[in-house]
ROSE-4610 file (N, C-alpha, C; in Angstrom, 1 decimal, always signed):
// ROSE-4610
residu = [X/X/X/X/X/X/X/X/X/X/X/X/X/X/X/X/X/X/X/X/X/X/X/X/X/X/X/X/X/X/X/X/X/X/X/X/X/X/X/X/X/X/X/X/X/X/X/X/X/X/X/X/X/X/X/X/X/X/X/X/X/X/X/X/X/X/X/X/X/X/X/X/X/X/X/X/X/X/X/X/X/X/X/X/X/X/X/X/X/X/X/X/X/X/X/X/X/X/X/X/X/X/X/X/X/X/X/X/X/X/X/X/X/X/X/X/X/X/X/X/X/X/X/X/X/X/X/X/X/X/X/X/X/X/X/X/X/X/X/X/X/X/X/X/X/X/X/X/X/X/X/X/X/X/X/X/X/X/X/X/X/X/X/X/X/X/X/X/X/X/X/X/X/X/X/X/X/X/X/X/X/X/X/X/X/X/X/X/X/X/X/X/X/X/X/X/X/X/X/X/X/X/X/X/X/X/X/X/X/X/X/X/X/X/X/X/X/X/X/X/X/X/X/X/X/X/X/X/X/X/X/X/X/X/X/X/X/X/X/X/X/X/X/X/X/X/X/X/X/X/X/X/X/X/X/X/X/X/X/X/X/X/X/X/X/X/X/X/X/X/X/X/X/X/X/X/X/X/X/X/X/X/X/X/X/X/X/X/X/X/X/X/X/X/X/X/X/X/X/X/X/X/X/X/X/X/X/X/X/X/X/X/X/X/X/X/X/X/X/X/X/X/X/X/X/X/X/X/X/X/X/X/X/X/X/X/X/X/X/X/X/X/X/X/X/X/X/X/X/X/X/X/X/X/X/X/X/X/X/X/X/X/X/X/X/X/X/X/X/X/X/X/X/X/X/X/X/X/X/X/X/X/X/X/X/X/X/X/X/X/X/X/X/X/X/X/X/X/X/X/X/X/X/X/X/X/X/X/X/X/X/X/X/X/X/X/X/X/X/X/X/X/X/X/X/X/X/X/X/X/X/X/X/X/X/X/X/X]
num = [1/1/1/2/2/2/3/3/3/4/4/4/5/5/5/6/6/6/7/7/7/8/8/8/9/9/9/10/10/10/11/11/11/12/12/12/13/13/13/14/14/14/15/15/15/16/16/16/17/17/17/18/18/18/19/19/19/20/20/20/21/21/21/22/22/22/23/23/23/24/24/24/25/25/25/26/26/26/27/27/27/28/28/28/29/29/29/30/30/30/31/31/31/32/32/32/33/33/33/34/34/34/35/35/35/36/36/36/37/37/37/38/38/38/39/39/39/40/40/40/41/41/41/42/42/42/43/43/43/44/44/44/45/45/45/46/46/46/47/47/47/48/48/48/49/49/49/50/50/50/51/51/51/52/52/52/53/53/53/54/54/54/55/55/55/56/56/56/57/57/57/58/58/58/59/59/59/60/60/60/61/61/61/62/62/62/63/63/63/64/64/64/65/65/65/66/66/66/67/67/67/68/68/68/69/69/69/70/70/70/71/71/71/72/72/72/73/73/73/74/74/74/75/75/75/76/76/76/77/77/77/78/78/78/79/79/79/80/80/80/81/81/81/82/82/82/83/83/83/84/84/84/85/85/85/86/86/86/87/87/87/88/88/88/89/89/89/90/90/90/91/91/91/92/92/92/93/93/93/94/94/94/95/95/95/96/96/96/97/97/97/98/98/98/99/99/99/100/100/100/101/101/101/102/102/102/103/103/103/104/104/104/105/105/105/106/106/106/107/107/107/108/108/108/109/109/109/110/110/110/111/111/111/112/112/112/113/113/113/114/114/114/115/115/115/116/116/116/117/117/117/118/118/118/119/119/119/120/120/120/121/121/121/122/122/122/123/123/123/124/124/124/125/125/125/126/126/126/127/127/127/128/128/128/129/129/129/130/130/130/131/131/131/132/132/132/133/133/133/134/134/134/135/135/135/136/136/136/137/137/137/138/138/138/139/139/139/140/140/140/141/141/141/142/142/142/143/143/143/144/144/144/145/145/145/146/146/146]
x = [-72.4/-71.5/-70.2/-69.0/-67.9/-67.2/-66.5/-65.5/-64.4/-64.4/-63.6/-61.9/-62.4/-60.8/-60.4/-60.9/-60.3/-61.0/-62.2/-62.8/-63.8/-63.9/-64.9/-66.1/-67.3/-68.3/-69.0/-70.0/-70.8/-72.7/-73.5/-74.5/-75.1/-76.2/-76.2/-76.6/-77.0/-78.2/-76.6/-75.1/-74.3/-74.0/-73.7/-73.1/-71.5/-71.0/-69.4/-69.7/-68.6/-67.4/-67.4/-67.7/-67.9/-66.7/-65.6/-64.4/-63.3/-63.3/-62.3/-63.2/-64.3/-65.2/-65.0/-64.2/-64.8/-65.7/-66.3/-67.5/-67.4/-69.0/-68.7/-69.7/-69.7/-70.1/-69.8/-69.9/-69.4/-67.3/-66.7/-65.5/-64.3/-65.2/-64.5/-63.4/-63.1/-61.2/-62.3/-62.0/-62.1/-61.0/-62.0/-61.8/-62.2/-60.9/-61.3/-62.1/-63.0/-63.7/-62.7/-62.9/-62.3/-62.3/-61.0/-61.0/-61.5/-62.4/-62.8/-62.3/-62.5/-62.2/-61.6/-59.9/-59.4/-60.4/-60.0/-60.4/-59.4/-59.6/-58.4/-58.1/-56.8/-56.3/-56.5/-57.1/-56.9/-58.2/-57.9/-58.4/-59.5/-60.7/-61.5/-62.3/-61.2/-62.4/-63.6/-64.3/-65.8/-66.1/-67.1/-68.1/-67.7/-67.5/-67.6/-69.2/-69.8/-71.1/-70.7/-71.7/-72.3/-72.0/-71.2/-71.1/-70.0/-69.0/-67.7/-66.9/-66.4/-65.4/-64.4/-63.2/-61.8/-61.0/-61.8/-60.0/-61.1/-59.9/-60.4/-60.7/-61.9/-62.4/-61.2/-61.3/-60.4/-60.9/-60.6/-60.9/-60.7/-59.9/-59.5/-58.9/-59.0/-58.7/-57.4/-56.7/-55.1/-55.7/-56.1/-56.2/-57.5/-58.0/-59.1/-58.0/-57.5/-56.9/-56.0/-55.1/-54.5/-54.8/-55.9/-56.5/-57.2/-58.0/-58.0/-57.1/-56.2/-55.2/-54.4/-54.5/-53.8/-54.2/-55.9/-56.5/-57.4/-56.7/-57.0/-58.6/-58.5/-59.8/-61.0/-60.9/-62.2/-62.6/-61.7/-62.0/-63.5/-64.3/-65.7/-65.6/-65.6/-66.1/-64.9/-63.4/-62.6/-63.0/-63.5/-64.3/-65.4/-66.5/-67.3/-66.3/-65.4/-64.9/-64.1/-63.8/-63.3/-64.3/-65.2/-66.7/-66.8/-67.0/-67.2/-66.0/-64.8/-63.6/-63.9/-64.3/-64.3/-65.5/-66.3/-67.7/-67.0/-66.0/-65.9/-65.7/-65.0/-64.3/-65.5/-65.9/-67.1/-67.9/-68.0/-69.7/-69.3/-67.8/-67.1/-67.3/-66.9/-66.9/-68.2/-69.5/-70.5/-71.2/-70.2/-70.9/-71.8/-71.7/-72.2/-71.6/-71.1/-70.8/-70.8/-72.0/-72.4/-72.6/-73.2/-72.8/-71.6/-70.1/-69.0/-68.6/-68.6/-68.9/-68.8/-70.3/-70.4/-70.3/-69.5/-68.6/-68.0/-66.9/-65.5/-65.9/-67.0/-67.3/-67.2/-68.1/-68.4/-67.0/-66.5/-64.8/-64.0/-64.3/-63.2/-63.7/-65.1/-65.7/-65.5/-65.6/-65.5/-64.1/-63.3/-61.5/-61.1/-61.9/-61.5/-62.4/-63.8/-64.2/-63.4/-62.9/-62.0/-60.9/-60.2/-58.8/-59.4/-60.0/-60.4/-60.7/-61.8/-62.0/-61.3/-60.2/-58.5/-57.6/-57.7/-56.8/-57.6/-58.6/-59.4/-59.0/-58.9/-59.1/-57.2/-56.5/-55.3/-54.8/-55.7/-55.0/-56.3/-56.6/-57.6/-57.1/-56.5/-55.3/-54.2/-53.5/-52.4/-52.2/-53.8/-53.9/-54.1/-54.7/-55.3/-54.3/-53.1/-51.7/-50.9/-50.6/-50.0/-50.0/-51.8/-52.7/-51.9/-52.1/-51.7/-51.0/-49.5/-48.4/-47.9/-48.3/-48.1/-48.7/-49.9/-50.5/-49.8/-48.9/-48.2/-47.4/-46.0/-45.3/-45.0/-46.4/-46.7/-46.8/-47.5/-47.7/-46.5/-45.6/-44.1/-43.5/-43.1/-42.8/-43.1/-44.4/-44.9/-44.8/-44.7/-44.2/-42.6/-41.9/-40.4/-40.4/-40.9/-41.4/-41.7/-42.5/-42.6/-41.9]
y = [+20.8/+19.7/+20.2/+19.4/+20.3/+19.0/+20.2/+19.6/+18.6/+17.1/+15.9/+16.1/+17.5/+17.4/+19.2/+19.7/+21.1/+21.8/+21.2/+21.4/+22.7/+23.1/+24.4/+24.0/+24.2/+24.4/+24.9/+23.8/+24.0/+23.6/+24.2/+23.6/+22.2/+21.6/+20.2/+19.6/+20.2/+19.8/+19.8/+20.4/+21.2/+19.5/+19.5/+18.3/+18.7/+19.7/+20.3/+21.3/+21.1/+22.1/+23.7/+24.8/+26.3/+26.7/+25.9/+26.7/+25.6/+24.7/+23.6/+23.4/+22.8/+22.5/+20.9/+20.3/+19.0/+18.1/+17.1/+17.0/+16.3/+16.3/+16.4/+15.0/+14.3/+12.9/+11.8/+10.7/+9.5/+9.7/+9.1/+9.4/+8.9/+8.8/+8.7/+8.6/+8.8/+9.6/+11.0/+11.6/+13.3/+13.2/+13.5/+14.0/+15.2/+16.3/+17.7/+18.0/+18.6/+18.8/+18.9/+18.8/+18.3/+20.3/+20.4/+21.8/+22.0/+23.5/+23.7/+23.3/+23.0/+22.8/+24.0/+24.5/+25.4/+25.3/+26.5/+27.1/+27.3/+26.9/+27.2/+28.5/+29.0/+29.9/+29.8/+29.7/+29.9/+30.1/+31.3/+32.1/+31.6/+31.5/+31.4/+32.7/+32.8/+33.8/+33.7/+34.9/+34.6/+34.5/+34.0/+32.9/+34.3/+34.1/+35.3/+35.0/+36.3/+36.4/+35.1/+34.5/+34.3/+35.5/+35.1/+36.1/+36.7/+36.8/+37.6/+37.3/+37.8/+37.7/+37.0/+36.1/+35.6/+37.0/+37.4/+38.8/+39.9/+40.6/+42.1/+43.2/+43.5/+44.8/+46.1/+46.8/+47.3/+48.9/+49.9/+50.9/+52.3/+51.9/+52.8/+54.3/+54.9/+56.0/+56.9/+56.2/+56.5/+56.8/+56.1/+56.4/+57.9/+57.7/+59.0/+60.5/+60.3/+61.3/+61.9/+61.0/+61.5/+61.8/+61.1/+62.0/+63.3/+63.5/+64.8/+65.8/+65.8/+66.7/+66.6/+65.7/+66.2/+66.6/+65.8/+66.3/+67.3/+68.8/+69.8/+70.6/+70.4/+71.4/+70.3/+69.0/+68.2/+67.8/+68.7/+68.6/+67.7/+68.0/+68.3/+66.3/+66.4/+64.6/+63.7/+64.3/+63.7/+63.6/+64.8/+64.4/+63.3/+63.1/+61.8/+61.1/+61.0/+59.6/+59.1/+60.6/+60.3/+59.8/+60.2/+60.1/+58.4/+57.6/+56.5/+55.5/+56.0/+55.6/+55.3/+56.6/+56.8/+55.4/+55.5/+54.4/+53.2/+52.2/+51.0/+50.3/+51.4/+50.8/+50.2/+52.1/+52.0/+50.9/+51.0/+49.5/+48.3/+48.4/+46.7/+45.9/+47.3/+47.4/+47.4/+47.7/+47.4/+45.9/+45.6/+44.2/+44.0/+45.3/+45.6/+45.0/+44.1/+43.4/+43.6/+44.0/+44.3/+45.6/+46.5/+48.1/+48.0/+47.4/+48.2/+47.3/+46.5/+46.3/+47.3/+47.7/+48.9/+50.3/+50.4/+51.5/+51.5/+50.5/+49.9/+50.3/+49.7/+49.7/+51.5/+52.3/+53.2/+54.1/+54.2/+54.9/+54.7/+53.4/+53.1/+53.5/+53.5/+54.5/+55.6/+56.5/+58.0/+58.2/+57.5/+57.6/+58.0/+56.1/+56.2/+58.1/+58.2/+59.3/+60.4/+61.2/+62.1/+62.1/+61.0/+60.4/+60.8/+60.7/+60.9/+62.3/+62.3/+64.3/+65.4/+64.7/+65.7/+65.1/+64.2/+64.2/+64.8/+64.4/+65.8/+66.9/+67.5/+68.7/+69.8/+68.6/+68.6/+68.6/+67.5/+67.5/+68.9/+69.1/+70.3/+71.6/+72.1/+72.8/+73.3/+72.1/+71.6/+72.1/+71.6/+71.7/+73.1/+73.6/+75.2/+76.4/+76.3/+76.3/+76.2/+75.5/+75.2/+75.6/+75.7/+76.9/+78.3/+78.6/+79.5/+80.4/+79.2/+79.7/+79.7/+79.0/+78.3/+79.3/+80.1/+81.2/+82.7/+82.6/+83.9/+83.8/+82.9/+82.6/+83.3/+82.4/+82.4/+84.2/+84.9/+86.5/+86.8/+86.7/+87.0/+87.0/+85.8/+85.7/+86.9/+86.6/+87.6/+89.0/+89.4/+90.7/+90.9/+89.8/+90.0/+89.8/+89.4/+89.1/+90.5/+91.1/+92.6/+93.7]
z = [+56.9/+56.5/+56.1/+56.5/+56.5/+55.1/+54.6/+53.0/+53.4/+53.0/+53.5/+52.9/+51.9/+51.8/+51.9/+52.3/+52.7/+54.1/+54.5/+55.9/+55.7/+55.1/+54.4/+55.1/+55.7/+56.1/+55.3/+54.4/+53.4/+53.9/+53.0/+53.6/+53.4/+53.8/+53.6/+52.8/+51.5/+50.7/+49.4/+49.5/+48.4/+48.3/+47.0/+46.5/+45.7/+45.7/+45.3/+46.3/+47.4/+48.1/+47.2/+48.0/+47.2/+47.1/+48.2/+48.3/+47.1/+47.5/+46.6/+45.0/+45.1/+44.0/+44.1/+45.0/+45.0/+45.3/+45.0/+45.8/+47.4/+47.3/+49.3/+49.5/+48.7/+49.3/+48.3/+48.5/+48.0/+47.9/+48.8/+48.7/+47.6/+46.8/+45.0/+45.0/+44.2/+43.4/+42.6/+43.4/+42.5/+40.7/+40.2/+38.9/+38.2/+38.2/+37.7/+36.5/+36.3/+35.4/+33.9/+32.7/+31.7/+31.2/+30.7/+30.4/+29.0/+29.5/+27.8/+26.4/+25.2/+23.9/+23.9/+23.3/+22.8/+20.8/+21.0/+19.7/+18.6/+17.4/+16.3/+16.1/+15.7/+15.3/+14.0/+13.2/+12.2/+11.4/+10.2/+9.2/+8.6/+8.1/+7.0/+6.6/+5.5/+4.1/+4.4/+4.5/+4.4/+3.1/+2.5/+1.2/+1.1/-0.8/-2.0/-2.4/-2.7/-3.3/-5.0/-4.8/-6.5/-7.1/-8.2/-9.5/-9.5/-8.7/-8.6/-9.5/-10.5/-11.4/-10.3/-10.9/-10.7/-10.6/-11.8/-12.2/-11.9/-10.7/-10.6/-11.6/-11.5/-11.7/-12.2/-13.5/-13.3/-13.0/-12.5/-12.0/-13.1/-13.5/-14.7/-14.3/-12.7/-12.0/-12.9/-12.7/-13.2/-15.1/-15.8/-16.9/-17.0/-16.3/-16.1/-16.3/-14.8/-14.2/-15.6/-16.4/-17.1/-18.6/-18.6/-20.2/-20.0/-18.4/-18.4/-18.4/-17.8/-17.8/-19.4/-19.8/-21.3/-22.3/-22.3/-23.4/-21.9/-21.8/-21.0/-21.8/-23.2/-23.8/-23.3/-23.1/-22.8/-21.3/-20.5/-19.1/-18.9/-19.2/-18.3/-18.8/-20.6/-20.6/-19.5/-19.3/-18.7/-16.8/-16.6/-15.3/-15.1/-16.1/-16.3/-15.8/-16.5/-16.9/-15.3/-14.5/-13.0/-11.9/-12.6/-11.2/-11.8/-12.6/-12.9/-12.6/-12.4/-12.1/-10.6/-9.9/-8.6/-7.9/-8.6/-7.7/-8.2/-8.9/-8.9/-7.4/-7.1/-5.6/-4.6/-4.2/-4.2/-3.6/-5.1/-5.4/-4.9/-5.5/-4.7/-3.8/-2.3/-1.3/-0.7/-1.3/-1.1/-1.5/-2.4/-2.8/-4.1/-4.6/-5.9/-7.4/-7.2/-8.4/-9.8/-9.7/-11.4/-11.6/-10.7/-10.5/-11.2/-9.9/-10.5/-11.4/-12.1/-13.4/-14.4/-14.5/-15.2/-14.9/-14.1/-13.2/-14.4/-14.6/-15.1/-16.5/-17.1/-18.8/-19.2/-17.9/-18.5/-18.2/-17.1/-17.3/-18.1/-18.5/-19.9/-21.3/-21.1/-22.5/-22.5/-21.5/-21.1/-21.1/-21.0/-21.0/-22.6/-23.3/-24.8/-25.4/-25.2/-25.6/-25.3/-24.5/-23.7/-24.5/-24.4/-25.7/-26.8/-27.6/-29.2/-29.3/-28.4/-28.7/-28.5/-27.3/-27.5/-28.3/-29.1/-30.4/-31.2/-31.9/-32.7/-32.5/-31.4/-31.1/-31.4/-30.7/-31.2/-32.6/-33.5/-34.8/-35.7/-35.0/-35.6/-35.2/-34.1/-33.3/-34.6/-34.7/-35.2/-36.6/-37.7/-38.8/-39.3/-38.1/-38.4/-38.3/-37.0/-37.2/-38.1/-39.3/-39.7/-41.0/-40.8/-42.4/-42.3/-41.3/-40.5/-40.7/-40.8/-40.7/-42.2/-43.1/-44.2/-45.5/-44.7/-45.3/-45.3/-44.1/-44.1/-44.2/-44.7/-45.3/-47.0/-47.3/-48.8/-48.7/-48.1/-48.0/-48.0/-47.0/-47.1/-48.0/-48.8/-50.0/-51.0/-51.5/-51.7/-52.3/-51.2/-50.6/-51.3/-50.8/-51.1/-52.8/-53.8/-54.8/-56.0/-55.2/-56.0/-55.9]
């Protein structure tokens, strides 16, 4: 059976032309198939888990980093306090919510701890210095005295 509007030699049983795609019996008005549904451009956020705080998580990294290095004699608690800094992100990024949570609580404890044991340690430094100095003074004197 040949195609009534492009002449194609189709077999007899085809109901749409292979070469055109129009059909090949009843001589209608041909109507093109209706083109796919376009798809939107546009964005949706995937769902937040239940339970996500509004206000971010705070990390405390930058506060870690710098109470180690100042209060330098408490290295080791100011390390804690970076490893706990370090997993907020982490856990975040995993979806661990309440983990980094308490990521957060415990680097800010380990920050304030770190802070207080190198002020101690400083004003104990400081005090012992100052005996110190305050002690050999008074000897000098002293000395100049007899």
């Amino acid at each position: 059976m040949n195609c009534p509007n492009c002449g194609t030699s189709n077999l007899e049983n085809t109901t749409i032309c292979v070469n055109c795609g129009r059909p090949m019996a009843g001589g209608g008005s041909y109507a093109p198939p209706p083109p796919p549904p376009q798809q939107q451009a546009s964005y949706t956020p995937p769902p937040t888990p239940t339970g996500v705080a509004a206000v971010p998580i705070p990390n405390y990294l930058w506060q870690s980093i710098v109470v180690t290095i100042v209060c330098c004699t408490c290295f080791p608690l100011g390390i804690v306090a970076i490893i706990f800094a370090a997993q907020v992100n982490d856990k975040l990024r995993r979806g661990d919510i309440q983990g980094a949570m308490q990521a957060s609580k415990n680097a800010k404890l380990w920050c304030w701890i770190t802070f207080g044991v190198g002020l101690l340690i400083w004003i104990v430094w400081f005090a012992t210095s100052s005996a110190a100095i305050m002690e050999a003074i008074r000897e000098a004197q002293a000395q100049a005295n007899r």
